[in-house]
C-alpha positions in Angstrom: 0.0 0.0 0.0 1.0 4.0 -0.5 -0.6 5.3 2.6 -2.3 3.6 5.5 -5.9 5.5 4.5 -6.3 7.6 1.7 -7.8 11.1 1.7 -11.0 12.1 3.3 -13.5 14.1 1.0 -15.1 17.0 3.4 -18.7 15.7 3.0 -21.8 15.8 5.2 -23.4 13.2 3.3 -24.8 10.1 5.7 -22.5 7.3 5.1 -24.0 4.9 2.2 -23.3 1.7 3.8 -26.3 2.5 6.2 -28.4 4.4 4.3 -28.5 2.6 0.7 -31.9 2.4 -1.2 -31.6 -1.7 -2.2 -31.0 -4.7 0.8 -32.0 -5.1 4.4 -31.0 -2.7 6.7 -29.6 -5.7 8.7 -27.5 -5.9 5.7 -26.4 -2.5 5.6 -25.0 -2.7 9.0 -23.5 -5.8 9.0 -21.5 -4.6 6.1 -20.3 -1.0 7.5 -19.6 -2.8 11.0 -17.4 -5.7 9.1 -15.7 -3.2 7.1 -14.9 -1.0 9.8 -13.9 -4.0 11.9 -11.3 -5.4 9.2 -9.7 -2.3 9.0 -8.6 -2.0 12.0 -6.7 -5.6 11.6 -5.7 -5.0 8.4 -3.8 -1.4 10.0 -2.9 -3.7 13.0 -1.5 -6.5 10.4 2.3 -5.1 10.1 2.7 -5.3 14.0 4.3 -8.2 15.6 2.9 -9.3 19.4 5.9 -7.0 21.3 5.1 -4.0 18.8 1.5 -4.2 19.7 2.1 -4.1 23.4 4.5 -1.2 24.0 3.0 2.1 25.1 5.7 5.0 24.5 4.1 7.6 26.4 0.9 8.1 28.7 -1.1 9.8 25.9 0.0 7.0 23.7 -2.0 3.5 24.1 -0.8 -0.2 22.9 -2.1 -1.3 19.6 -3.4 -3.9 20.9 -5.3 -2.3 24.0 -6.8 -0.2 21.1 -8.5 -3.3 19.1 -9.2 -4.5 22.5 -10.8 -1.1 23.6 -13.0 -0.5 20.4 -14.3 -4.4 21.0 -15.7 -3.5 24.3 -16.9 -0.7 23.3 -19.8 -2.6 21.2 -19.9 -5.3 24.0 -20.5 -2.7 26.3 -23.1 -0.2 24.5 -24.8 -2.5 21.9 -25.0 -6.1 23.1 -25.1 -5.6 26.6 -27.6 -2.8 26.7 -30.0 -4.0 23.8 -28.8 -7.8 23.2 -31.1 -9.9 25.7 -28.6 -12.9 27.0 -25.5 -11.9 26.1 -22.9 -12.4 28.7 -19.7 -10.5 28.6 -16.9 -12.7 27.0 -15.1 -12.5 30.2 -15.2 -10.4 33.5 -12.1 -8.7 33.8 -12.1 -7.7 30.0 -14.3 -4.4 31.0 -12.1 -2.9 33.9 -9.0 -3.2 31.4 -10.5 -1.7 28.6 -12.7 0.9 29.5 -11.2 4.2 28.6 -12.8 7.3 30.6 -16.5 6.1 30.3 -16.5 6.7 34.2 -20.6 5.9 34.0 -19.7 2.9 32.7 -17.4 1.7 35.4 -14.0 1.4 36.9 -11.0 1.2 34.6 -7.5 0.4 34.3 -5.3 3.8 34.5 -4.8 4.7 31.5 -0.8 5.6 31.9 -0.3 1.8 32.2 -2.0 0.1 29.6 1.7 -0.5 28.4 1.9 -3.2 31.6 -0.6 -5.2 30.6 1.0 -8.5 28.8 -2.3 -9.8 29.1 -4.6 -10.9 27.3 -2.3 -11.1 24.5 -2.5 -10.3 20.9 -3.9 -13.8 19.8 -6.6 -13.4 23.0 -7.5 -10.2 21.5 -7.7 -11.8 18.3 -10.2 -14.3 19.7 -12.2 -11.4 21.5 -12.9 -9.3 18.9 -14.0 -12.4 16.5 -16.4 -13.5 19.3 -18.2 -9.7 19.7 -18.3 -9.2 16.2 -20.0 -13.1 15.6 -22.2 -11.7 18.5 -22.9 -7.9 16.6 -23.5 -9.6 13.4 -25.9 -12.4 14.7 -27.9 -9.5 17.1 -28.2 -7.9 13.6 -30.0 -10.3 11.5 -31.8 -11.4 14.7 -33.0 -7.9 15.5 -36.0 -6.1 13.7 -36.0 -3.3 11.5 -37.4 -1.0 14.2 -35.5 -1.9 16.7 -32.5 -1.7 14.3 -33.3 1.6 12.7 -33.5 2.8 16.3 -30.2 1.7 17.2 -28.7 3.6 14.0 -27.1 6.3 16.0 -25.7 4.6 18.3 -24.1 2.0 15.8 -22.5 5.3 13.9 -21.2 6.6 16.9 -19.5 2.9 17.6 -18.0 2.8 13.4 -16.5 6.3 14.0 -15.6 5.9 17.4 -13.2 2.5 15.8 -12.4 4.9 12.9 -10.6 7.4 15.7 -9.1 4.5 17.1 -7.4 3.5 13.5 -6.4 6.9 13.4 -4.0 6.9 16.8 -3.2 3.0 16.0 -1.3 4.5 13.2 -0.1 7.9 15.4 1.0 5.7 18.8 2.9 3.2 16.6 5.0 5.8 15.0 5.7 7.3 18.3 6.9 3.8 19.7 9.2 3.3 16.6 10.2 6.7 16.5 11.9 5.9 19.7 13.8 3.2 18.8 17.6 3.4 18.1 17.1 1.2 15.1 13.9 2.8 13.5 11.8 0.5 12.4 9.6 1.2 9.2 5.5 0.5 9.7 5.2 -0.1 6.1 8.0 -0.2 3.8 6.3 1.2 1.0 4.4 3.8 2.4 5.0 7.3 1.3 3.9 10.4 2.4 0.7 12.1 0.0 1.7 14.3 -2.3 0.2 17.6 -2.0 -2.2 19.2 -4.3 -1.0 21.4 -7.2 -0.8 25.0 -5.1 -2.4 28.2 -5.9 0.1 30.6 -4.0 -1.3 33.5 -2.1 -4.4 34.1 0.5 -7.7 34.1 -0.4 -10.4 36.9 1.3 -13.0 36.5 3.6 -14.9 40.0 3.9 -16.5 40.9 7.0 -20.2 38.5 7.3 -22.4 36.5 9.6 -22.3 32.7 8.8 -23.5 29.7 9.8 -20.9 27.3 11.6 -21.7 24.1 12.6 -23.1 20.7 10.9 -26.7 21.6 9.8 -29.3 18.4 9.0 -29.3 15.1 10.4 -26.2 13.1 8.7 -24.3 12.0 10.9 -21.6 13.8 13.2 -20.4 14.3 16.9 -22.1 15.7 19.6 -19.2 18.4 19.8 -20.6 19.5 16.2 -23.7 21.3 17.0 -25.9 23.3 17.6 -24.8 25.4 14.2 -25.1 29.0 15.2 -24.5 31.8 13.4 -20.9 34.0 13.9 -18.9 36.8 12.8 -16.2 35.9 10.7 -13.8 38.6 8.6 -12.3 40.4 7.7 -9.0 37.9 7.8 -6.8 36.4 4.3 -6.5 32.4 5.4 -3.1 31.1 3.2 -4.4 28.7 0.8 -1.5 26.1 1.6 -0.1 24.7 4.1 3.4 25.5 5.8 6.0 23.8 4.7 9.3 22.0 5.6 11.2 24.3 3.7 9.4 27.5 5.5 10.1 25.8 8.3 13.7 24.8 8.1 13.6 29.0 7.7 12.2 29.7 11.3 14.7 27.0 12.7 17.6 28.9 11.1 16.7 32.1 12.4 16.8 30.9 15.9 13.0 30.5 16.4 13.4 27.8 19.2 15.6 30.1 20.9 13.6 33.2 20.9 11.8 33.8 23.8 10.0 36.1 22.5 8.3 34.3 19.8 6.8 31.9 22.3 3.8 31.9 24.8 5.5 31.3 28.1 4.1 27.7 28.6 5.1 26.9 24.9 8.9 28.5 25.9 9.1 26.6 28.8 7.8 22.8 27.2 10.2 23.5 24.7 12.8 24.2 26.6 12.2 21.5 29.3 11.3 19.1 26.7 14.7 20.3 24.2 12.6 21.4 21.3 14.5 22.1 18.4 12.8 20.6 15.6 9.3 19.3 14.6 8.4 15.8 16.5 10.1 12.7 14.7 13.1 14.9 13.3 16.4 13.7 13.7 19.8 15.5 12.8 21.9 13.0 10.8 25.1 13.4 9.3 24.3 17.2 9.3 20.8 16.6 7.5 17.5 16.2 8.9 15.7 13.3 8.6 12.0 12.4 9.7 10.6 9.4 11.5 7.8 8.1 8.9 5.5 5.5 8.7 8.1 3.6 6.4 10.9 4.8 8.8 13.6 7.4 8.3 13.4 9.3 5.1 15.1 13.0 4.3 12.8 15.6 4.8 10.6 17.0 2.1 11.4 20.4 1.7 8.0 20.8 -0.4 5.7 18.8 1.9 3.8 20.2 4.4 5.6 20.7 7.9 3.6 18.0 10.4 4.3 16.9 14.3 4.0 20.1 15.3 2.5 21.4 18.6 0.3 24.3 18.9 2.4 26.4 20.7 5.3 25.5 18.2 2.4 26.8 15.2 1.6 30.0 17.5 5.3 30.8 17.2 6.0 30.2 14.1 2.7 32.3 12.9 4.4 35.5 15.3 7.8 34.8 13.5 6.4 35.5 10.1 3.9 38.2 11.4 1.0 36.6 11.1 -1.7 34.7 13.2 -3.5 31.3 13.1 -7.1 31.5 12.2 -9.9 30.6 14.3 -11.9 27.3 13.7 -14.9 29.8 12.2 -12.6 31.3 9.9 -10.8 27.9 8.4 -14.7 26.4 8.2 -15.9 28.7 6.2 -13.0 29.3 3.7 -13.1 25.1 4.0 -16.8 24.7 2.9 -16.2 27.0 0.1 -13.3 25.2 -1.4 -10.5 28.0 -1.1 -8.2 25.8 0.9 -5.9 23.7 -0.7 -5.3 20.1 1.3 -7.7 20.9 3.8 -8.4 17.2 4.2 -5.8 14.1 4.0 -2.3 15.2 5.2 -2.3 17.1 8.6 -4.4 18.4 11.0 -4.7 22.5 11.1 -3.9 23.8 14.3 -6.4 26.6 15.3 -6.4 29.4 17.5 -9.8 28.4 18.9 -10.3 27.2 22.5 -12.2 23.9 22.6 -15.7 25.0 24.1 -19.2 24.2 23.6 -20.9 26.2 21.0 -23.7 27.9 22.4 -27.1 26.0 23.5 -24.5 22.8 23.4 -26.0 20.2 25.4 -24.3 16.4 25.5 -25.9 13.1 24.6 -27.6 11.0 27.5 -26.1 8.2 29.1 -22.2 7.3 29.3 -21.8 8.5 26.0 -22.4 11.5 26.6 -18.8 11.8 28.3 -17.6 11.3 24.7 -16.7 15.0 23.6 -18.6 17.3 26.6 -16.0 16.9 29.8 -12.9 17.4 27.7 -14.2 21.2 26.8 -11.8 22.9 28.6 -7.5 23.5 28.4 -7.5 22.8 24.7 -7.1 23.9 21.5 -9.2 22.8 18.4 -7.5 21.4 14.7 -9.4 21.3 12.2 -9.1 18.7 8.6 -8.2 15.6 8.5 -4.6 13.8 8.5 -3.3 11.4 6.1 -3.6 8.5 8.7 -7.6 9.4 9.4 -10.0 7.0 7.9 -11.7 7.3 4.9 -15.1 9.0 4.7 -14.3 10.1 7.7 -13.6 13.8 7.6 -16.5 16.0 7.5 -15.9 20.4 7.4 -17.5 20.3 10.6 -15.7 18.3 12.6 -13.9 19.2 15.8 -10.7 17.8 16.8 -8.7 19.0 19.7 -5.5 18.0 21.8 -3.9 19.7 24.6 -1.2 22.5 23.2 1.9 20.6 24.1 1.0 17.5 22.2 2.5 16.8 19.0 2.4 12.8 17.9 -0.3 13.8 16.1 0.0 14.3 12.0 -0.6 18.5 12.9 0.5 21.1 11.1 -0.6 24.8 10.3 -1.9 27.2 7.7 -1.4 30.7 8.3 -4.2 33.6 8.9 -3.6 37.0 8.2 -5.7 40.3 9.6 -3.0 43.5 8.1 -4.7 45.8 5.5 
């Protein structure tokens, strides 16, 4: 394969599997759930039993705790809240796999999912072929109405596992990314080439729009309610920063100027010796990058990723400009002035993560899924080369504390001059 997921269109559209005009809806399901299901193994395929168990960092999980985790997750909300019978396939499985569903009971601590050597792999394996025997079978079993009432649930389960595939591929790179001898995920992968560039900044004049998803398809809680905001005047860069721009801040000390930085951002970089993008190493007096398909020279052309947000804040003061806010990159987004919006990196915004106004989470343990993390971070916008496909959407949230910067992140720039 080139890339571990291809690129995203930025659609609202309800995903076809579910919705499709011909077969059962039984059918419908049991074909979105499988093919959601086998991606996950086929990402988790390259990854030998010790790869899948190391944890490289608390915000990092195990490969396999992830399969493991996005197994109980339909055990937990599907057949043991609306399958009559089912028994759990065994009693410790939901204390070590729970995440932060604290409604849903207690849980391993999450630092040292690492330490857990078992259930291994193969028992994984064998656990997630026994829940999905079980999903499938509740499926055909199950009426139409009672199915068709489930529907929002089951979406939130496919793209909950499709968020899941996503930091699979992120956490594994960190792991071998800390390895003396790198090891490659994929030899062949290669990192997507960008779209053809339009240089220069496209306008948004001073107007009232409406952000938000708008209609029923599906999307996070997070999402909604769309609400109307100011947005403009501001120029949003139609591409992304580069290696190449950013080789330029390096070189003109911008780790080492104070005062670039916010003075949290100063102080993780210089506590945590920050003097390059995550995954770059200084080799032979080049720089090299830690890739899916292990070390490769750094693209000059390619847009700049592993980047925190308070690494993108300075680098926006350094060229006197700004980041744009999460209203500002939707709307440019959803009228197709931004080139790779979707499918490489994730835009850092300036944007606190915080509820849109009248925002009022799901009922139940789910609704702990986006609601309790409002608060100390920052919101990205896009989609990243290693997210899903189908499963971008120009509305959709995603956020990370400033510091972090596994992620596949990067930045475009905003500018508010004359």
């Amino acid at each position: 394969m080139t890339n571990p997921a291809s690129a995203a269109a930025a659609t609202d559209a309800p995903n076809p599997s579910l919705f499709s005009d011909s077969g059962t809806l039984a059918g419908h399901l049991t074909e979105a759930f499988l093919a959601v299901r086998n991606e996950t193994e086929r990402r988790a395929g390259p990854l030998s039993p010790e790869d899948q168990l190391v944890q490289s960092m608390p915000d990092a999980s195990p490969a396999k705790w992830h399969r493991a985790h996005t197994t109980w997750f339909w055990e937990q909300f599907l057949l043991g809240e609306h399958s009559p019978g089912y028994a759990p396939y065994h009693p410790d499985y939901a204390y070590l796999f729970n995440s932060y569903y604290v409604s849903a009971g207690p849980r391993h601590a999450r630092a040292q999912r690492g330490h857990l050597t078992r259930p291994g792999a193969d028992e994984v394996t064998a656990y997630r072929r026994h829940v999905d025997a079980a999903v499938v079978k509740f499926f055909n079993d199950a009426d139409d109405k009672t199915l068709a009432g489930l529907v929002p649930l089951i979406e939130v389960g496919l793209n909950h596992e499709q968020q899941h595939q996503e930091l699979m591929l992120t956490d594994i790179l960190h792991a071998f990314g800390q390895n003396p001898i790198p090891p490659a995920y994929d030899p062949s992968w290669t990192f997507p080439a960008p779209e053809p560039n339009d240089a220069g900044w496209i306008t948004l004049n001073e107007g009232i729009h409406t952000i938000g998803h708008q209609g029923d398809s599906f999307h996070f809680d997070n999402e909604k309610p769309a609400h109307r905001a100011l947005v403009g005047p501001v120029k949003l860069a139609r591409n992304l920063v580069t290696n190449a721009e950013w080789l330029a801040f390096m070189g003109d000390g911008g780790y080492r100027t104070a005062t670039l930085w916010l003075m949290d951002g100063f102080a993780a970089a210089s506590n945590e010796q920050w003097d390059a993008p995550g995954h770059w190493r200084k080799i032979d007096g080049g720089w090299q990058i830690m890739t899916l398909a292990g070390l490769q020279p750094v693209d000059l052309n390619a847009p700049v990723c592993h980047i925190s947000y308070y690494e993108a804040d300075a680098f926006a003061r350094w060229s006197g400009k700004h980041l744009p806010t999460e209203m500002e990159w939707e709307v440019a987004a959803r009228a197709g002035h931004l080139n790779n919006a979707f499918g490489i990196v994730w835009q850092w915004t300036r944007s606190s993560y915080s509820p849109y106004p009248g925002y009022a989470a799901i009922e139940g343990a789910l609704g702990e899924y986006n609601g309790k993390f409002m608060v100390n971070q920052l919101v990205l916008r896009g989609s990243s080369l290693a997210t899903p496909e189908a499963h971008s959407r120009v509305t959709y949230r995603n956020f990370f504390y400033p510091h972090h910067r596994w992620q596949f992140t990067g930045l475009r720039l905003a500018d508010y001059g004359a």
